[in-house]
C-alpha positions as CSV (number, residue, x, y, z in Angstrom):
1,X,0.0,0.0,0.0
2,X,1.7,3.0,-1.1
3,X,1.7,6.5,1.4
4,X,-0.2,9.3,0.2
5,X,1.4,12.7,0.9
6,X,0.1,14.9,3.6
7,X,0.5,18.4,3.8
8,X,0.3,21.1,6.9
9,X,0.2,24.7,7.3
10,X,3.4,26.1,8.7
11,X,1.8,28.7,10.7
12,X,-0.7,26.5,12.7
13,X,-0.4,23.0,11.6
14,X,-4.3,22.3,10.5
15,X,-4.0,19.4,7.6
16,X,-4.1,21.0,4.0
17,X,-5.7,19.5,1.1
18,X,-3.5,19.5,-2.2
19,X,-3.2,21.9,-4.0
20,X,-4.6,24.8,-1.8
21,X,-3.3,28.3,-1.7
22,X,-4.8,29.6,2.0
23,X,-4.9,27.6,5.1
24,X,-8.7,27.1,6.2
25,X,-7.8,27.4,9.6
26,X,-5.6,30.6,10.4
27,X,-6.0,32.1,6.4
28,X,-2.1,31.8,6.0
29,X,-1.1,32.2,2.3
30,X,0.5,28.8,1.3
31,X,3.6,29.1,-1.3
32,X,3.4,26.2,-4.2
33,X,4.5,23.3,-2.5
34,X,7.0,20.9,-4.3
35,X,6.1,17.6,-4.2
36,X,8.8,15.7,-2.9
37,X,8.7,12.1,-1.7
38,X,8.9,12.3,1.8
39,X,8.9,9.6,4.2
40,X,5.5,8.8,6.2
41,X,4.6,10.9,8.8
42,X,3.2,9.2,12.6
43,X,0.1,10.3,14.3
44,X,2.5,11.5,16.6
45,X,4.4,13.4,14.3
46,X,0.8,14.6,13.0
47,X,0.1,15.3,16.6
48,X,2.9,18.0,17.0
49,X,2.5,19.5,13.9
50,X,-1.0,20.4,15.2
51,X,-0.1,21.7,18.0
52,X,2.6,23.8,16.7
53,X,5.9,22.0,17.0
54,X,8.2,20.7,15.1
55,X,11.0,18.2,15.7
56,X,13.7,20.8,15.3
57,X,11.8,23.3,17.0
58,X,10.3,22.7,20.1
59,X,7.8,26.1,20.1
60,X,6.6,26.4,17.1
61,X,4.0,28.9,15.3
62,X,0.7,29.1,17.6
63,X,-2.2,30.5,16.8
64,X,-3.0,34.1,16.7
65,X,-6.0,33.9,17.9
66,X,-4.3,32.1,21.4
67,X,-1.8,34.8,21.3
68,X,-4.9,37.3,21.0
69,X,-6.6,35.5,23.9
70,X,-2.9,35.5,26.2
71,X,-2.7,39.4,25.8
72,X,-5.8,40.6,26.8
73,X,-5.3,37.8,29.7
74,X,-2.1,39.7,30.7
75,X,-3.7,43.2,30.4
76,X,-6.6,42.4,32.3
77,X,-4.4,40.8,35.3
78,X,-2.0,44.4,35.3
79,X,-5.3,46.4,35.3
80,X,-6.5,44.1,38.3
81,X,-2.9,44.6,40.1
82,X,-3.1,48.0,39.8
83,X,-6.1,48.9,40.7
84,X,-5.5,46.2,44.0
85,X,-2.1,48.7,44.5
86,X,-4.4,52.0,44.1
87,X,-6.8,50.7,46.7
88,X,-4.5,49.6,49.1
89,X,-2.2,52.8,48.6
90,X,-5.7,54.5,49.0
91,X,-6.4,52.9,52.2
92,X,-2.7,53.3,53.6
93,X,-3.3,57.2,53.1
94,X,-6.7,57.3,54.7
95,X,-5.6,55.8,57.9
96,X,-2.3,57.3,58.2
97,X,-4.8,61.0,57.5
98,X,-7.0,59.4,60.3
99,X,-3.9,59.0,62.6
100,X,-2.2,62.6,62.0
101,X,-5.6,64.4,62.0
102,X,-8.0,62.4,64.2
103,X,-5.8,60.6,66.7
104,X,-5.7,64.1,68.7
105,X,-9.8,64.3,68.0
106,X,-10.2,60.9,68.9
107,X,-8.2,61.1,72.3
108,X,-9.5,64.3,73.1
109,X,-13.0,62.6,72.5
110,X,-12.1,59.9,75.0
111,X,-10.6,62.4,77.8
112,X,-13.7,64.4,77.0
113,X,-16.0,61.3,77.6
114,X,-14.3,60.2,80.9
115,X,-14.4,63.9,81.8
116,X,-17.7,64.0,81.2
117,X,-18.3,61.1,83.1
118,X,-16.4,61.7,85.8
119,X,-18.3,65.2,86.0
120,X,-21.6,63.2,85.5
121,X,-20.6,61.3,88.7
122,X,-19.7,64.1,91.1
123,X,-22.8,65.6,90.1
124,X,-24.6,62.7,90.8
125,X,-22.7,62.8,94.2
126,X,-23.1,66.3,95.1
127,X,-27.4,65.7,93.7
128,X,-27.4,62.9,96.2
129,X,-25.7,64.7,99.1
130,X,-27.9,67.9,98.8
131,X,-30.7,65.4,98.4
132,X,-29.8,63.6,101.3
133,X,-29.2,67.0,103.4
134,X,-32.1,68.5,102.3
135,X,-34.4,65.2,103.2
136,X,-32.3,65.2,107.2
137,X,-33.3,68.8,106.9
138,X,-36.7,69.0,105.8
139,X,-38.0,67.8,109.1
140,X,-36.2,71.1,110.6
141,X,-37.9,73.5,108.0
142,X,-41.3,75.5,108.0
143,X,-44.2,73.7,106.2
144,X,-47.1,75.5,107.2
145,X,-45.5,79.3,106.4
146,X,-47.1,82.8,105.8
147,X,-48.4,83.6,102.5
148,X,-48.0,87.1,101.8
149,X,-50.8,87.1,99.7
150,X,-53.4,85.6,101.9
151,X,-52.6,87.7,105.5
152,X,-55.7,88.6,107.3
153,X,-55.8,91.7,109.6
154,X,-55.0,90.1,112.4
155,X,-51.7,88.0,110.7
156,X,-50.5,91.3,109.0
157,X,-50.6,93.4,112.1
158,X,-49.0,90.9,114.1
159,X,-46.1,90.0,111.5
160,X,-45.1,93.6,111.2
161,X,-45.3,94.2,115.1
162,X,-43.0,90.8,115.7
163,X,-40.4,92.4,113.8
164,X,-40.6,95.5,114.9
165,X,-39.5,93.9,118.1
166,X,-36.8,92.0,116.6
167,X,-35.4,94.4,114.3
168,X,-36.1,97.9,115.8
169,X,-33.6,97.8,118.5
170,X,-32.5,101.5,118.8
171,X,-36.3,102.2,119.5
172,X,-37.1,102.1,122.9
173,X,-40.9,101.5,122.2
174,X,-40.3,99.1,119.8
175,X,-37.4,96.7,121.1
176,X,-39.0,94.1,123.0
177,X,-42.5,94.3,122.8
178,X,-43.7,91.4,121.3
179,X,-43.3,89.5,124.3
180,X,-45.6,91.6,126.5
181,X,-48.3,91.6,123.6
182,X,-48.4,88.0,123.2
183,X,-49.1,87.7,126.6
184,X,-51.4,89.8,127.0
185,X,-52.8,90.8,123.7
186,X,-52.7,93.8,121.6
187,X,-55.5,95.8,120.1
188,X,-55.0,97.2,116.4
189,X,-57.2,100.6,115.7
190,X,-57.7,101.6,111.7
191,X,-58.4,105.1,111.3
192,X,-58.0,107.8,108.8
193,X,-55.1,109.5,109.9
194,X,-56.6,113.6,109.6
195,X,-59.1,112.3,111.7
196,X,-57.0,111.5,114.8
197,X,-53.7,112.8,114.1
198,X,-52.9,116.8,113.2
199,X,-49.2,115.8,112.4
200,X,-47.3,115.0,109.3
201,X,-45.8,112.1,108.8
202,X,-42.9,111.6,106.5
203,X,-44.4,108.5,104.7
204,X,-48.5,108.4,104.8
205,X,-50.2,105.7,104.2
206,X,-52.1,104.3,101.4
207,X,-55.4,106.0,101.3
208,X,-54.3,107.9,104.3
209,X,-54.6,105.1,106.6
210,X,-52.9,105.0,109.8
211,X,-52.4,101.4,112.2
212,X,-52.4,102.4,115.9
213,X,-51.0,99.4,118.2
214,X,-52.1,99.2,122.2
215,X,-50.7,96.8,124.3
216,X,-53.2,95.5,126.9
217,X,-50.9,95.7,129.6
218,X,-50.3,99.5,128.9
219,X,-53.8,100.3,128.6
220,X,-53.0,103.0,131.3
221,X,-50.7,104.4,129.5
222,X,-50.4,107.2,127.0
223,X,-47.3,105.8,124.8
224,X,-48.6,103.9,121.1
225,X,-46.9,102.4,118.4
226,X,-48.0,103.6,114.9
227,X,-47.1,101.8,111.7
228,X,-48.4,103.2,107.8
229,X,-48.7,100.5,104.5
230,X,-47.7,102.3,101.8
231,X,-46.7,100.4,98.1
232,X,-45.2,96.7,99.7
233,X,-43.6,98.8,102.6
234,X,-44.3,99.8,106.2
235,X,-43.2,102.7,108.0
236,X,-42.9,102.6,111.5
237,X,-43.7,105.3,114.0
238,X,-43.8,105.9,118.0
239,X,-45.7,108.2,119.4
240,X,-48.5,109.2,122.3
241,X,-52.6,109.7,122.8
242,X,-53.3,113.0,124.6
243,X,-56.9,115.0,124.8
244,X,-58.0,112.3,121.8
245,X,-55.3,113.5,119.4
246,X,-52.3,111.2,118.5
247,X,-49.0,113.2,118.2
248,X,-45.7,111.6,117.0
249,X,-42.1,111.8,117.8
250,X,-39.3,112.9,116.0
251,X,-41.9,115.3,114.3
252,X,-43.1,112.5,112.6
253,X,-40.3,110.9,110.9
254,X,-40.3,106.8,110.5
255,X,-38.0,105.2,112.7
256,X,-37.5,102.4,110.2
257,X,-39.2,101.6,107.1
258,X,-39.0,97.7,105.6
259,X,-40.7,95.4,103.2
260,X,-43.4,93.6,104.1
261,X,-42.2,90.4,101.9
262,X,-38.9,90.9,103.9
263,X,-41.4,90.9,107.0
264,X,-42.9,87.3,106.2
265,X,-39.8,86.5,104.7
266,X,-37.8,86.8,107.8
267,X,-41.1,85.2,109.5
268,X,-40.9,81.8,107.7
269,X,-37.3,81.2,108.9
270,X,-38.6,79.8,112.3
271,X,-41.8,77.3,112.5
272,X,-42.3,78.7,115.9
273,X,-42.3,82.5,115.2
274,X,-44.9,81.7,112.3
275,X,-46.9,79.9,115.1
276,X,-46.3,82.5,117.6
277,X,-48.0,84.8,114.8
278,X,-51.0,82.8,113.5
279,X,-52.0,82.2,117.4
280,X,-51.1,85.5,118.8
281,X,-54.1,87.6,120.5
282,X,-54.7,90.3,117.9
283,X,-58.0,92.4,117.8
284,X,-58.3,94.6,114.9
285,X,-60.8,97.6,115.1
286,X,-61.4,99.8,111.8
287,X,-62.9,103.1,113.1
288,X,-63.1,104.8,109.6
């Protein structure tokens, strides 16, 4: 059986029928072949032809369409390393930015927040101590205390003549007197002041009104306390009762003149000078 001749395309091997001019496989333009007798070629001889080797050549031709295929392989994997390297470089400056600009922010945050807490804390602890003072000191303090706003006659009167005993200590008249008209009462007479008095006085009161205090035990006597209520304040006065006139001393000039607020105020300090008050034996008689 004789060997027919076989021939292959140099550039990628793929088995050429005779006589043609361009590979059907890669479109290589085939020179005229000689015929020559050659000798017959192996399947494995066929085999390496196809895959683009030779004897002589151990890499031979390979397809361009595999050498397309490798480049873009190659491209692609330096694209994907360096866009790997621009995110990691990316992240390396972000941190180290974070560490130069916010590692001072961020400890100062933390110093703040124990700061903070620690100042949340001794609040807490001072809270609880005035809390706890104030509950050990409640017991001590006045719950049932003057309302300047709701004073009847008799309450008024006697708030502004306990401090007039308190307070008005360069007064003879004055100093001490509360004690003598709590125990044995004290009548308060309301009158209009051009009907019993023809003195000045240095501060009138409201509507003209004048508040004439007798003690019970110097009902005998001619000497009376005077006070006025004039805009939140009282004026306070000494004086006599001759041939039914009142005259005044220290030609009518206040010998003190104070807030009632600061009256009650100074009341409210002491549960048992606001009971003293409230139960005191006052007896008010408006004459007008």
């Amino acid at each position: 059986m004789e060997n027919k001749k076989v021939n292959f395309c140099p550039n990628c091997g793929f088995e050429l029928a005779a006589g043609a001019k361009f590979c059907p496989n890669c479109g290589y333009a085939l020179q005229p072949m000689k015929e020559t007798p050659s000798e017959p070629i192996t399947r494995s001889q066929q085999h390496a032809q196809r895959s683009g080797y030779t004897e002589t050549n151990e890499q031979g031709p390979r397809n361009p369409k595999n050498k397309s295929n490798g480049t873009w392989k190659i491209i692609g994997a330096v694209l994907i390393g360096m866009l790997i390297a621009l995110g990691i470089g990316t992240w390396f400056i972000m941190s180290a930015g974070n560490k130069v600009s916010g590692g001072d922010a961020d400890n100062y945050s933390r110093v703040q927040t124990k700061t903070s807490s620690k100042k949340a804390s001794s609040a807490k602890e001072v809270t609880s101590s005035v809390e706890s003072s104030s509950s050990s000191s409640s017991s001590e303090e006045v719950t049932d205390k003057l309302d300047i706003n709701q004073l009847d006659p008799e309450e008024s009167g006697a708030a502004i003549i306990h401090y007039g005993s308190d307070e008005i200590t360069d007064s003879a008249v004055w100093a001490d007197i509360w004690s003598e008209a709590d125990a044995t009462g004290m009548t308060i007479y309301v009158n209009n002041f051009d009907e019993v008095s023809d003195d000045t006085l240095s501060n009138p009161g409201e509507d003209n009104v004048l508040y004439t205090v007798k003690i019970a035990s110097t009902d005998s006597s001619s000497t009376r306390l005077f006070y006025t209520l004039r805009d939140g304040y009282v004026n306070y006065y000494t004086g006599s009762y001759e041939d039914h006139k009142y005259t005044f001393d220290n030609f009518g000039e206040a010998v003190a003149t104070v807030s009632l607020k600061h009256i009650v105020s100074q009341a409210n300090q002491d549960s048992d000078t606001v009971e003293s008050i409230r139960n005191a034996a006052v007896t008010v008689e408006d004459d007008r």
